[in-house]
C-alpha positions as CSV (number, residue, x, y, z in Angstrom):
1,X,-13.7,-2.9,37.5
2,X,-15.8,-4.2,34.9
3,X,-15.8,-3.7,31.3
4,X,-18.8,-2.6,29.3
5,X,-20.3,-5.3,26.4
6,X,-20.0,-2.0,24.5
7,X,-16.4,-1.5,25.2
8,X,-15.6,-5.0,25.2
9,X,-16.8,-5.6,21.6
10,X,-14.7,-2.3,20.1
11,X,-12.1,-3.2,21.3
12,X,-12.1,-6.7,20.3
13,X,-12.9,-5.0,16.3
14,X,-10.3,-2.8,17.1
15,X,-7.8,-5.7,18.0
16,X,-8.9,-7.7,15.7
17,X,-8.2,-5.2,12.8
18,X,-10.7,-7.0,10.5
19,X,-14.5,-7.8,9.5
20,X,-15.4,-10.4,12.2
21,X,-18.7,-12.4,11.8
22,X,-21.3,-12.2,14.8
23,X,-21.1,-16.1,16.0
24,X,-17.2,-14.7,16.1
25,X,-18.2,-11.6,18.2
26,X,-20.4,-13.9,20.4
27,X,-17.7,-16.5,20.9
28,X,-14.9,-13.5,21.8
29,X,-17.5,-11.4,24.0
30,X,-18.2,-14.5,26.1
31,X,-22.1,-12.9,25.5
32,X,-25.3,-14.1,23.5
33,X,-26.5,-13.1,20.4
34,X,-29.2,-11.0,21.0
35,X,-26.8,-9.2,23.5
36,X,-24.2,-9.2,20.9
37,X,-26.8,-7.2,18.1
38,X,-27.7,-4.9,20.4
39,X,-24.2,-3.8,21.3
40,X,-23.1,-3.6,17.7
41,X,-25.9,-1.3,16.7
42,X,-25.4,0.5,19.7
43,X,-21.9,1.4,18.9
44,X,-22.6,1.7,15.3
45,X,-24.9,4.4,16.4
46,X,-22.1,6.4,18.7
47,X,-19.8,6.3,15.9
48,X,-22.4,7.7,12.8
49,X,-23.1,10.5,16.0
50,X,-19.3,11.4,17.1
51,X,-16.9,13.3,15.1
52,X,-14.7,10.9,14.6
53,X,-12.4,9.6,12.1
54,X,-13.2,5.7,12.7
55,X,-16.7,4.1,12.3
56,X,-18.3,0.3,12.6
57,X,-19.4,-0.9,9.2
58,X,-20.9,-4.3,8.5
59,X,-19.7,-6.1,5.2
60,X,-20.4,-8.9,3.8
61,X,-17.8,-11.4,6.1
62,X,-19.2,-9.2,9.0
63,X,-18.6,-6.2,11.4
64,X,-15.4,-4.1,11.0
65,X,-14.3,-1.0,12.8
66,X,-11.9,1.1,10.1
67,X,-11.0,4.3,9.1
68,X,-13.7,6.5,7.1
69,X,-13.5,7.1,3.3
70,X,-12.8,10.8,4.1
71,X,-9.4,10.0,5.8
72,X,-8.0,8.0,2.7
73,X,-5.5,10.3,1.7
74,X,-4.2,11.0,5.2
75,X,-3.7,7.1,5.8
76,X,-1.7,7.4,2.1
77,X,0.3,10.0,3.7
78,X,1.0,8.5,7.0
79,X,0.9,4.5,6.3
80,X,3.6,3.1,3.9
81,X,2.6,1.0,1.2
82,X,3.5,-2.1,1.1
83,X,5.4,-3.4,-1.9
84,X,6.3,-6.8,-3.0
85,X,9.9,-8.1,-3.6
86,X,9.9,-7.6,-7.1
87,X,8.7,-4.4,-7.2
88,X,11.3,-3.0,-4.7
89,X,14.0,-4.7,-6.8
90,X,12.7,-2.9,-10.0
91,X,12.5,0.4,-7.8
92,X,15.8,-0.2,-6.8
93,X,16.8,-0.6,-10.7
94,X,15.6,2.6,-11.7
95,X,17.0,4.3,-9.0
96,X,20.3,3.3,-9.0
97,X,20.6,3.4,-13.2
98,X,19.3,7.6,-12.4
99,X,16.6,6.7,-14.9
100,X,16.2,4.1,-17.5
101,X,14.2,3.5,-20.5
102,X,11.2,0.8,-19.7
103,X,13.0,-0.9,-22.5
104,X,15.9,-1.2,-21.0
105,X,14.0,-1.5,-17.7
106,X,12.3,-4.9,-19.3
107,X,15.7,-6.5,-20.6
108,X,17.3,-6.0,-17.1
109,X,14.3,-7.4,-14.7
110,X,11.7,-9.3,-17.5
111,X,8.2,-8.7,-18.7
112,X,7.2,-8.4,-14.4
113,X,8.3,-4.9,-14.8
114,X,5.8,-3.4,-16.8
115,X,3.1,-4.3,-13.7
116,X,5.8,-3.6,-11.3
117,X,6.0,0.1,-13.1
118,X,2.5,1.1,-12.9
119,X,2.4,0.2,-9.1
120,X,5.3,2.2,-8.8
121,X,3.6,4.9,-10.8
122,X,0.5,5.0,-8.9
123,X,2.1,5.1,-5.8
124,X,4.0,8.4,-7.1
125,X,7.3,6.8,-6.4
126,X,8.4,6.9,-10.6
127,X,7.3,9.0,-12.8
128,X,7.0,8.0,-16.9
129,X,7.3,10.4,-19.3
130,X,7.2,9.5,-23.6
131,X,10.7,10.4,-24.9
132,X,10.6,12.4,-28.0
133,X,12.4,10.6,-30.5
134,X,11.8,7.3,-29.0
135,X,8.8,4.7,-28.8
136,X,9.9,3.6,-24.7
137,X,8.8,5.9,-21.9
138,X,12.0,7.2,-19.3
139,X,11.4,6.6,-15.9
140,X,12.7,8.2,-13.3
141,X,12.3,8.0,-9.4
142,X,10.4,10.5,-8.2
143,X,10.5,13.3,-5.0
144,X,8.1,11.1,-3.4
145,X,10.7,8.1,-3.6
146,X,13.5,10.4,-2.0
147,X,11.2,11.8,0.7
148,X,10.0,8.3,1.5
149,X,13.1,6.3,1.6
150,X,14.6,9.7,3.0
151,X,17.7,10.4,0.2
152,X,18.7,13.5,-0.9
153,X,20.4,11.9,-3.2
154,X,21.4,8.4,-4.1
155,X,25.5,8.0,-4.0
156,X,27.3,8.0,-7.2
157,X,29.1,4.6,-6.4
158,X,25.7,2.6,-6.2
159,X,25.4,3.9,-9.8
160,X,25.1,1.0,-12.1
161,X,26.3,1.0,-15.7
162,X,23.6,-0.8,-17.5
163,X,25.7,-2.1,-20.4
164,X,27.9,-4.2,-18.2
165,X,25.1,-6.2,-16.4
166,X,23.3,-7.4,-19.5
167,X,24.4,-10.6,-21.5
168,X,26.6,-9.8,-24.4
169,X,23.8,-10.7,-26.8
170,X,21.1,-8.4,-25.6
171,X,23.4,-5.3,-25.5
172,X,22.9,-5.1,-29.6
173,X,19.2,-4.7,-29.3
174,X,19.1,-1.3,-27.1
């Protein structure tokens, strides 16, 4: 049975899973250029016309099939965000000191954390509220975080006790 130019060239944007230049499309396709432009604009065509929730867009490193803008928040909901190690490690922090000041946050994992926190923040997995009497925020994992990493609750014997893992000299300046 053979396979459609049309076809062909979704699927190979599907595959691929990034923009892919025409002379790329060509070369993958086995077809020629002209062919190639035709088929694109075909399919970008069918997409614009079905009710669909993908659609080929061209950008500036080339064609792309991708999720619409209108299904941003479901990919949110459904794709996990990626994180980098230091980020999981100050997650981790604040979860297993059940909330820390992003003082105290800063003396345990350095000045990193402050970018690591509004990631965090943004992705609704801590929340940062201004304590009264105090110039740090708290912070605080959040339901997000538990519903994510799927914890009801973390277990009391993970709980660390700030005090004893910072050097004797920086315990005087909480």
């Amino acid at each position: 049975m053979a396979i459609s130019l049309l076809a062909k060239i979704e699927a190979i944007l599907y595959l691929k899973g990034q923009a892919l230049s025409l002379s790329e499309i060509v070369q993958l396709a086995q077809c020629d250029r002209p062919q190639a432009e035709e088929a694109i604009i075909q399919l970008m065509s069918d997409y614009a016309h079905r009710d669909t929730a993908l659609e080929i867009v061209e950008t500036k490193k080339g064609y792309s099939l991708q999720l619409r803008q209108a299904y941003g928040e479901l990919m949110h909901t459904l794709v996990p965000p990626e994180l980098g190690v230091g980020a999981l490690r100050t997650l981790a922090a604040i979860a297993l000191n059940g909330g820390i000041t992003q003082t105290d946050l800063v003396e345990l994992r350095g000045s990193g954390a402050y970018q690591h926190v509004q990631e965090l923040v943004e992705l609704e997995f801590v929340t940062k509220r201004r304590q009264p009497q105090a110039r740090s925020y708290w912070l605080q994992v959040s339901k997000k975080f538990h519903q994510y990493f799927q914890l009801d609750q973390l277990p009391q014997q993970l709980s660390l006790n700030l005090k004893t893992n910072l050097p004797e000299d920086s315990t005087a300046s909480s």
